[in-house]
C-alpha positions as CSV (number, residue, x, y, z in Angstrom):
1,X,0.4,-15.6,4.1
2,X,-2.6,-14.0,2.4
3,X,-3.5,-10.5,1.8
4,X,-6.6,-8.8,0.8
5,X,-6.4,-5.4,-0.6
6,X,-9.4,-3.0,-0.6
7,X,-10.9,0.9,-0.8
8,X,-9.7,1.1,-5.0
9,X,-12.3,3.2,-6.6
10,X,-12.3,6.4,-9.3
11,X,-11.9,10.0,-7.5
12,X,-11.2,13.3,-8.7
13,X,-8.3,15.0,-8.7
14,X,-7.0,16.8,-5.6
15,X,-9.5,14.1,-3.6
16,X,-8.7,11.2,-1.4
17,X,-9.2,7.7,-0.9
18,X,-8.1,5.2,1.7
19,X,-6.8,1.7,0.9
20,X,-6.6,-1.2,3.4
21,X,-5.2,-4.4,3.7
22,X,-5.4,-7.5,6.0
23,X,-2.6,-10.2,6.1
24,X,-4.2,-13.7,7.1
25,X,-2.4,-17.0,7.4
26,X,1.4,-17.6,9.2
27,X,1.3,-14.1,9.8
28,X,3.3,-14.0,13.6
29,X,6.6,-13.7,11.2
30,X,5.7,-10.6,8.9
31,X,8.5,-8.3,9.6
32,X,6.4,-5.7,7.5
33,X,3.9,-4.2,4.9
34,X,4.0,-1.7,2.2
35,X,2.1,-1.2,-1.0
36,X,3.3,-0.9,-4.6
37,X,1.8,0.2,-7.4
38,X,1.5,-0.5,-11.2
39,X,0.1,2.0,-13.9
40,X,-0.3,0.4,-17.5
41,X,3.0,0.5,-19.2
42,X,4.6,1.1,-16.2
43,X,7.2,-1.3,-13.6
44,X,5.3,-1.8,-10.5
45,X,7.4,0.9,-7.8
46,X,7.1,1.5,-4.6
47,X,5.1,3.7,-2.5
48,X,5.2,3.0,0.9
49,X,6.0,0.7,3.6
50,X,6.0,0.1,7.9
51,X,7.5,-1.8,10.0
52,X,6.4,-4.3,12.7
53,X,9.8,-4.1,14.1
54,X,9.8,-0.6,15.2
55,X,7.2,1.3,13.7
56,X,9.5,3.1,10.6
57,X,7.9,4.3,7.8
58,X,9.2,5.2,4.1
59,X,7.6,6.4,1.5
60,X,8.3,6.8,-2.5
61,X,9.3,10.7,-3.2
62,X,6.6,10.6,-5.6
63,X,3.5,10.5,-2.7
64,X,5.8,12.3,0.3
65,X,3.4,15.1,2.3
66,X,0.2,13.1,0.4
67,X,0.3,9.5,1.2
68,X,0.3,8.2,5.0
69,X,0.9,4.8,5.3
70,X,-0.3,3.0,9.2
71,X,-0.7,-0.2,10.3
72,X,-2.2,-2.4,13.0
73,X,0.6,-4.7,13.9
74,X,-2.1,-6.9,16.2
75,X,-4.8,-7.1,13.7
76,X,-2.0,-7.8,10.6
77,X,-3.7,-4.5,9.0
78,X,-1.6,-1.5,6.8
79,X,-3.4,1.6,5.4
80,X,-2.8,3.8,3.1
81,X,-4.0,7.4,3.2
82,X,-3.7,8.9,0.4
83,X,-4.5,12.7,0.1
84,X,-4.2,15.1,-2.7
85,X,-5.1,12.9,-5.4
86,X,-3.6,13.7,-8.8
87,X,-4.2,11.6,-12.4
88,X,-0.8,10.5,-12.0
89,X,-1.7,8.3,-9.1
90,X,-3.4,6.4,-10.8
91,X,-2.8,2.8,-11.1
92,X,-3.6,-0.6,-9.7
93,X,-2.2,-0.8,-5.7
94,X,-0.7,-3.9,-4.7
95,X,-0.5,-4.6,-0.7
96,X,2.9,-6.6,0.5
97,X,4.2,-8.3,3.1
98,X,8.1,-9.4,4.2
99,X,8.3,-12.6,6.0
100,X,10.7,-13.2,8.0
101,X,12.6,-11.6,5.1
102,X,13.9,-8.0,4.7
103,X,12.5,-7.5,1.1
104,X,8.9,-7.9,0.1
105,X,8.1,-11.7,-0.7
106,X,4.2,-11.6,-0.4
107,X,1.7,-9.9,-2.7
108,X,-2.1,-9.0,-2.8
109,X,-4.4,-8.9,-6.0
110,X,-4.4,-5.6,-6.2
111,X,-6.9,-2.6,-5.9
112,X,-7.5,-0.4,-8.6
113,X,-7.4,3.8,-8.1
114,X,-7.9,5.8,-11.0
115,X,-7.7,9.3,-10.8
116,X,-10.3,12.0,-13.2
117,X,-8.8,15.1,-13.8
């Protein structure tokens, strides 16, 4: 399974940006997607995730009320909406997939978002 991340750029505070990311490859068996993120210095946490398997969404505490994650189950696509912007947020994004697994076991490059107050 492949995935390409994209939609990283610089914004100001309290903007938005919109990530996306396309899973290519043995993809019948991806159970789901989520992204992660990684800000310098900082373990890579999570920030959201859906399910193929009934549609379920969670999200970190940290992005709850800004973030929206969605997905295209038939094109193998995940978004991430992410509103309300803050310095905080920024850091590189990382798309991921489960296959046939129940914990995350495939990873994009990354996209980076950084945040100007």
């Amino acid at each position: 399974v492949q995935l390409q991340a994209s939609g990283g750029g610089l914004v100001q505070a309290g903007g938005s940006l919109t990530l996306s990311c396309s899973a290519s490859g043995r993809t019948v068996s991806i159970y789901g997607m989520g992204w992660f993120r990684q800000a310098p210095g900082n373990e890579r946490q999570f920030v959201a995730g859906i399910s193929w398997i009934d549609g379920s969404t969670n999200y970190a505490d940290s992005v709850k009320g800004r973030f929206t994650i969605s997905g295209d189950n038939a094109k193998n696509t995940v978004y991430l909406q992410m509103n309300s912007l803050q310095p905080e947020d920024t850091a590189v994004y990382y798309c991921a997939a489960s296959w046939r697994s129940s914990t995350y076991n495939y990873w994009g490059q990354g996209t980076l978002v950084t945040v100007s107050s």
